[in-house]
C-alpha positions as CSV (number, residue, x, y, z in Angstrom):
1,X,117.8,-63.0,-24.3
2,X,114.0,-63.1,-23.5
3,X,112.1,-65.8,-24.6
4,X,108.9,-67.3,-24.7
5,X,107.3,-71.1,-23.5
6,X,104.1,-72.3,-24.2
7,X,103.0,-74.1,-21.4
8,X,99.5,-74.7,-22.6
9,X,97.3,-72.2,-20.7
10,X,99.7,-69.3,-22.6
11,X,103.5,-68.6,-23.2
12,X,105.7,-67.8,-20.0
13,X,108.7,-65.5,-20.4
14,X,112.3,-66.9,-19.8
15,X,115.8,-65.8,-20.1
16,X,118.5,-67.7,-22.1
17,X,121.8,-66.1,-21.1
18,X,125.4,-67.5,-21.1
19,X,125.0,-70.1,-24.4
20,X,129.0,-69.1,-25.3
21,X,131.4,-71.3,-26.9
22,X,133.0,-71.1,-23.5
23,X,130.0,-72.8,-21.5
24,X,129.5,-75.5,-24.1
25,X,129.0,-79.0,-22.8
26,X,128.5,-77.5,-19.3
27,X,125.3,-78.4,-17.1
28,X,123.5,-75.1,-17.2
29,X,121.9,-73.7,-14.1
30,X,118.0,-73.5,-14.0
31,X,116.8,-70.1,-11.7
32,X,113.4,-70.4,-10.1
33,X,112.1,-67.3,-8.1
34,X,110.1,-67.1,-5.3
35,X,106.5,-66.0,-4.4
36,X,105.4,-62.4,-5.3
37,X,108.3,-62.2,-7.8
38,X,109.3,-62.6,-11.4
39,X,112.5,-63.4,-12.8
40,X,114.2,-59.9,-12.7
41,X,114.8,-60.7,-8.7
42,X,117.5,-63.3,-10.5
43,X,118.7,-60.1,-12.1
44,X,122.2,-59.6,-10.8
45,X,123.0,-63.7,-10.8
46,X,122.0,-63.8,-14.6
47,X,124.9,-61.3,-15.4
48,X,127.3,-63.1,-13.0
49,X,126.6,-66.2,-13.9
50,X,126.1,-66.1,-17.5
51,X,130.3,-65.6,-17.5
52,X,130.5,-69.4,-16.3
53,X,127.2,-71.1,-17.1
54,X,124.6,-71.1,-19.6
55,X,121.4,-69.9,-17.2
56,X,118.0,-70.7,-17.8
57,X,115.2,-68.1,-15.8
58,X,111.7,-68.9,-16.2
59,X,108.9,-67.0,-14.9
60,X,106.4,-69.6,-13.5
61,X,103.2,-70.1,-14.4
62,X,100.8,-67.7,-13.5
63,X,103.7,-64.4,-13.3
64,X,102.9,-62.0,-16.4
65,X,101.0,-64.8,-18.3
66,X,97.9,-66.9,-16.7
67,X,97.7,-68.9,-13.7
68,X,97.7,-73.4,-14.7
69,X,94.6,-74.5,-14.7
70,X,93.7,-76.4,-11.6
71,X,90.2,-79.1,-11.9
72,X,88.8,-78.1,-9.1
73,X,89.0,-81.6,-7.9
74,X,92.4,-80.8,-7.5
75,X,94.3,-79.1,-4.9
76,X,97.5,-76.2,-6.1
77,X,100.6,-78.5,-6.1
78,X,104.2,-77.6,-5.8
79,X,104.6,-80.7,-8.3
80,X,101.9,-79.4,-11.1
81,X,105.1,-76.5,-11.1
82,X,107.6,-78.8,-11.3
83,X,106.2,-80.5,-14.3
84,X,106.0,-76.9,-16.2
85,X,109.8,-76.2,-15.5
86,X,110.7,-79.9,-16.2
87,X,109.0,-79.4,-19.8
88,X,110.8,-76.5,-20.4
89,X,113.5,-77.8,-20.3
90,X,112.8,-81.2,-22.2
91,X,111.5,-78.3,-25.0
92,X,115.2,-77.1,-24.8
93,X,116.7,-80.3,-25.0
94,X,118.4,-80.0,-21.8
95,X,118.8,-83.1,-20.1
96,X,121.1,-82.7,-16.9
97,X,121.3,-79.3,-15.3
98,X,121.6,-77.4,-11.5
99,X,118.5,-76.2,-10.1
100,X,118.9,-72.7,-7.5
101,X,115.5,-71.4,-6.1
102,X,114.5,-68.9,-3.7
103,X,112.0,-69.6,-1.7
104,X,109.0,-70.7,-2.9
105,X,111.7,-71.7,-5.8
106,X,113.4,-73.5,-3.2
107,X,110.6,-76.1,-2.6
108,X,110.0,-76.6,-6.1
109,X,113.7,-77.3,-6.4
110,X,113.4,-79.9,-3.8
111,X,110.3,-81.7,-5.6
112,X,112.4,-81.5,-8.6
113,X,114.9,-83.0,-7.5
114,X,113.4,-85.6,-5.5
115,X,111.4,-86.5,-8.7
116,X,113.3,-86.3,-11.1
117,X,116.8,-87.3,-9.7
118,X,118.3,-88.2,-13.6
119,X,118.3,-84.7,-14.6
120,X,119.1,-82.6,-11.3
121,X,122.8,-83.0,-10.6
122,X,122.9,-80.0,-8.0
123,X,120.6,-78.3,-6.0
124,X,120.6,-74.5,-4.4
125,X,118.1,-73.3,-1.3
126,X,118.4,-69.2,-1.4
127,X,116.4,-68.4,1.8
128,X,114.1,-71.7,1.4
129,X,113.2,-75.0,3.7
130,X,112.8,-78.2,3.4
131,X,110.3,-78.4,6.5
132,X,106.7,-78.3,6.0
133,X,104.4,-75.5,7.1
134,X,103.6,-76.0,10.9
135,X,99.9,-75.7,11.5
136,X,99.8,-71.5,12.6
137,X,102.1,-70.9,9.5
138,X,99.3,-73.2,7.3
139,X,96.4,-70.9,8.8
140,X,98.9,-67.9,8.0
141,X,98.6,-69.0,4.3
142,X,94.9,-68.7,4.7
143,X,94.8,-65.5,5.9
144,X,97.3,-64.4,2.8
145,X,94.7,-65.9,0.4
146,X,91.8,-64.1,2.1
147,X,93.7,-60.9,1.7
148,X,95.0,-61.2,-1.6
149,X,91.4,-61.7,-2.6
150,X,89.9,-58.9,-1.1
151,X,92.6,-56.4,-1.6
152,X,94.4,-57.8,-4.7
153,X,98.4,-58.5,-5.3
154,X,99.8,-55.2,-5.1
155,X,98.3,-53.7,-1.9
156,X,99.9,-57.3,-0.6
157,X,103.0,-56.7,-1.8
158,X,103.1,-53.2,-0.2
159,X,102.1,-54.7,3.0
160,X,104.6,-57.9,2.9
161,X,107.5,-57.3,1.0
162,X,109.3,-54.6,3.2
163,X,109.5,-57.1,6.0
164,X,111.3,-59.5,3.7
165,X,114.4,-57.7,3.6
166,X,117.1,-57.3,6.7
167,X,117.4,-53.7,8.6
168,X,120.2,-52.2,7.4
169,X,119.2,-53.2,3.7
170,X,115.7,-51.4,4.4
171,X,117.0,-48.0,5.2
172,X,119.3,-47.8,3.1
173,X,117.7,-48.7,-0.8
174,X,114.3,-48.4,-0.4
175,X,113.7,-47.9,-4.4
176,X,115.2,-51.5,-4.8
177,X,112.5,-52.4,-2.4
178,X,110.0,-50.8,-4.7
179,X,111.0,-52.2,-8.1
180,X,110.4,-56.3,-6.0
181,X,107.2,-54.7,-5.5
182,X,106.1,-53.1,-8.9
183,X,107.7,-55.7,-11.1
184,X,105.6,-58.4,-9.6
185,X,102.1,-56.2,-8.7
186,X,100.5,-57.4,-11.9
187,X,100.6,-61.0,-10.7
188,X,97.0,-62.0,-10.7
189,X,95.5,-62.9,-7.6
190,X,94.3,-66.1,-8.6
191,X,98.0,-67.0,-9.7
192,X,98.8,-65.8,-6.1
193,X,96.6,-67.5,-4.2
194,X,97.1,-70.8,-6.4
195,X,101.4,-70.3,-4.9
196,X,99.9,-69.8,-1.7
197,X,97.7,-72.9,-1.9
198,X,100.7,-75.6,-3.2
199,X,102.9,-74.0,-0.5
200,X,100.6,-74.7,1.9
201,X,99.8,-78.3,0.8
202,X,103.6,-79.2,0.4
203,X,105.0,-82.1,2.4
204,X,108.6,-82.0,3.8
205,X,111.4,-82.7,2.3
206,X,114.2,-82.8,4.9
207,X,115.1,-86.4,4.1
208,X,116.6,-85.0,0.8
209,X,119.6,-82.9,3.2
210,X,120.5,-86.7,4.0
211,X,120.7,-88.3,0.9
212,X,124.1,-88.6,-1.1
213,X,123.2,-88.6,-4.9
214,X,122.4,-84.5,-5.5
215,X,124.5,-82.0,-3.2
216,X,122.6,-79.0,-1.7
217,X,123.7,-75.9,-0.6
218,X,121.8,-73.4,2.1
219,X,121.9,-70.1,1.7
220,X,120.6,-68.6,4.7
221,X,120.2,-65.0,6.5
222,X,120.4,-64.3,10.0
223,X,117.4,-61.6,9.9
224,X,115.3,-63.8,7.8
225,X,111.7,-63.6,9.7
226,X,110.3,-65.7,6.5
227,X,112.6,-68.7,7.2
228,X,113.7,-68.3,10.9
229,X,117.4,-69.0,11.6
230,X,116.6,-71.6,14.3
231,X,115.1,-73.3,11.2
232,X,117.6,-73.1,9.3
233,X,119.9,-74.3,11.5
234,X,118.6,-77.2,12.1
235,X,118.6,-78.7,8.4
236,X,122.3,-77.0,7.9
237,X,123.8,-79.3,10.6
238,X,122.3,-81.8,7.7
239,X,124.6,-80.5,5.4
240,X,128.8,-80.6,4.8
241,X,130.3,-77.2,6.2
242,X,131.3,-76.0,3.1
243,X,127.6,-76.1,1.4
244,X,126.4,-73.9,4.0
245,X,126.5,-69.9,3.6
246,X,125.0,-67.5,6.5
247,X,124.8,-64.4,5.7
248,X,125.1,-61.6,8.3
249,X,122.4,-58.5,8.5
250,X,120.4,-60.1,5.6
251,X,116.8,-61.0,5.2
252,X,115.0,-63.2,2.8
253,X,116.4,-61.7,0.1
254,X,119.6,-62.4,-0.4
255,X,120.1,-61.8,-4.3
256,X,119.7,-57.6,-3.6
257,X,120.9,-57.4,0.0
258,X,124.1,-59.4,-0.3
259,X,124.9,-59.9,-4.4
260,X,128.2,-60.5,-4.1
261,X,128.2,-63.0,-1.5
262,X,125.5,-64.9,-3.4
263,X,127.1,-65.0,-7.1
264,X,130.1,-66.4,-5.5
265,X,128.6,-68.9,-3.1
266,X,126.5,-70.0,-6.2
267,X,129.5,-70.6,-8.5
268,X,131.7,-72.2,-5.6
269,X,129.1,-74.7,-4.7
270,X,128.6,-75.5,-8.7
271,X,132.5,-75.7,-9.1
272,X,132.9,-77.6,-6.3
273,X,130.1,-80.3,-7.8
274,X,131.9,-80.6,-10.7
275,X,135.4,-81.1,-9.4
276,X,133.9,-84.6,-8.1
C-alpha cells in the first residue's frame, strides 16, 4: 500500500507491503533504490518478499517530491539521506530492520549501517561498492551534473540508462528498459545533481566488509560497466562464500535482468541471519 512521509521540504511516497499476521514480530526489510530511479525498480522484490517480510520502499528525497534542502555552506551528503530514511522509520516505530540498496541505495545502506549499528541487523549491496570514487570517476560525476543541467533528467536517462543493463537483457526487453527510464524522467535535475554531488563526496566504506556485528551480502553482475567486476571482486574476497552472489550475463540491474535469482538470494541471506 502507497503511503506518504513528510520529510519536511514535502511528503515522499513509500510502500508498506507484507504487514500479515504471518510476518509479525519479524525485522522488516527497508528497500532503497538507486540513482535515476524510484521505487517501482523494487517492483518484483516487493511482491516476493512481502510473502516473508513486512517491506518498507521509500522513494528518497528529491524522486516525485522536492530535492532536501542543502545551506549552501553545505556540500550533498550520502548521510543527510540516511537521516531521512532513518526518520521514517522512527515515524513507523520500527526499531531494528534489514537494509538492501542498489546502488546509490547501496552506499546509503553502508552509512546506515555504519551509523546507526542498533537498528541495522543486515545489510544487502545489489550492484553497489563500498570503495570511494577514484579521481576520473569524481570528474565523471562532474560531467553528469554539467549534463543534467543543460539537458535536463530525461534526455540523461535516455543516454545512460541502456548501458546499465547486460547484452542479452538489452535485446531482448527493451520496453522494460523504457519504463526505468520514464518512471524516473520527472526527477528534477536539481534532485539529480544533489545524488550526484553526495555520491561524489562519499568516503569508503570497505572496512564495514571486515567487521563482524551486521552481515552483508554482494550481489554482483559480471557485465556490470557501473561497478566493474574486478571491483567487486576484490571486496567479495571480504566476505563469507555464501553472502556472495555473481550473476552471469547481468548488468547493474539485477532486480529486472535476473528477478528470480535476486528474490531468492535476498530471502537466503535474511534467513540465513536469522538462523544465528
Amino acid at each position: 500500500m502507497l503511503h506518504y512521509y513528510d520529510y519536511g521540504e514535502d511528503q515522499l511516497a513509500y510502500f508498506d507491503e507484507g504487514s500479515s499476521e504471518a510476518n509479525k514480530g519479524k525485522p522488516p526489510i527497508l528497500l532503497v533504490h538507486g540513482f535515476g530511479e524510484d521505487h517501482c525498480i523494487w517492483k518484483q522484490q516487493i511482491v516476493f518478499l512481502s510473502q516473508y517480510y513486512r517491506i518498507i520502499v521509500p522513494n528518497l528525497p528529491g524522486v516525485h517530491c522536492k530535492p532536501l534542502f542543502i545551506h549552501h555552506s553545505h556540500a550533498p551528503s550520502i548521510q543527510q539521506y540516511v537521516e531521512v530514511l532513518h526518520d521514517l522509520m522512527h515515524s513507523l516505530h520500527i526499531e531494528k530492520y534489514y537494509v538492501i540498496g542498489h546502488s546509490m541505495g547501496g552506499y546509503i545502506g553502508l552509512a546506515f549501517a555504519d551509523y546507526y549499528v542498533n537498528h541495522v541487523i543486515g545489510l544487502g549491496l545489489v550492484h553497489s561498492t563500498t570503495f570511494e570514487d577514484s579521481p576520473a570517476k569524481k570528474e565523471s560525476r562532474l560531467k553528469i551534473a554539467e549534463f543534467i543541467l543543460e539537458h535536463g533528467t530525461q534526455k540523461f536517462l535516455e543516454t545512460a540508462t541502456l548501458n546499465l543493463f547486460g547484452n542479452t537483457f538489452k535485446l531482448a526487453h527493451p520496453e522494460k528498459i523504457q519504463d526505468v527510464i520514464d518512471s524516473a524522467s520527472d526527477i528534477s535535475p536539481e534532485a539529480m545533481v544533489q545524488f550526484v554531488m553526495a555520491m561524489r563526496n562519499r568516503k569508503a566504506h570497505t572496512h564495514m566488509l571486515t567487521q563482524q556485528r551486521i552481515p552483508i551480502c554482494m550481489i554482483v553482475g559480471d557485465e556490470d560497466i557501473a561497478v566493474p567486476m574486478e571491483d567487486s571482486l576484490k571486496q567479495t574476497k571480504l566476505l563469507p562464500e555464501n553472502n556472495v552472489i555473481i550473476l552471469s550475463q547481468v548488468g547493474h540491474m539485477g532486480m529486472l535482468e535476473a528477478t528470480e535469482k535476486v528474490n531468492k538470494a535476498i530471502l537466503g541471506f535474511i534467513q540465513s541471519v536469522e538462523e544465528k
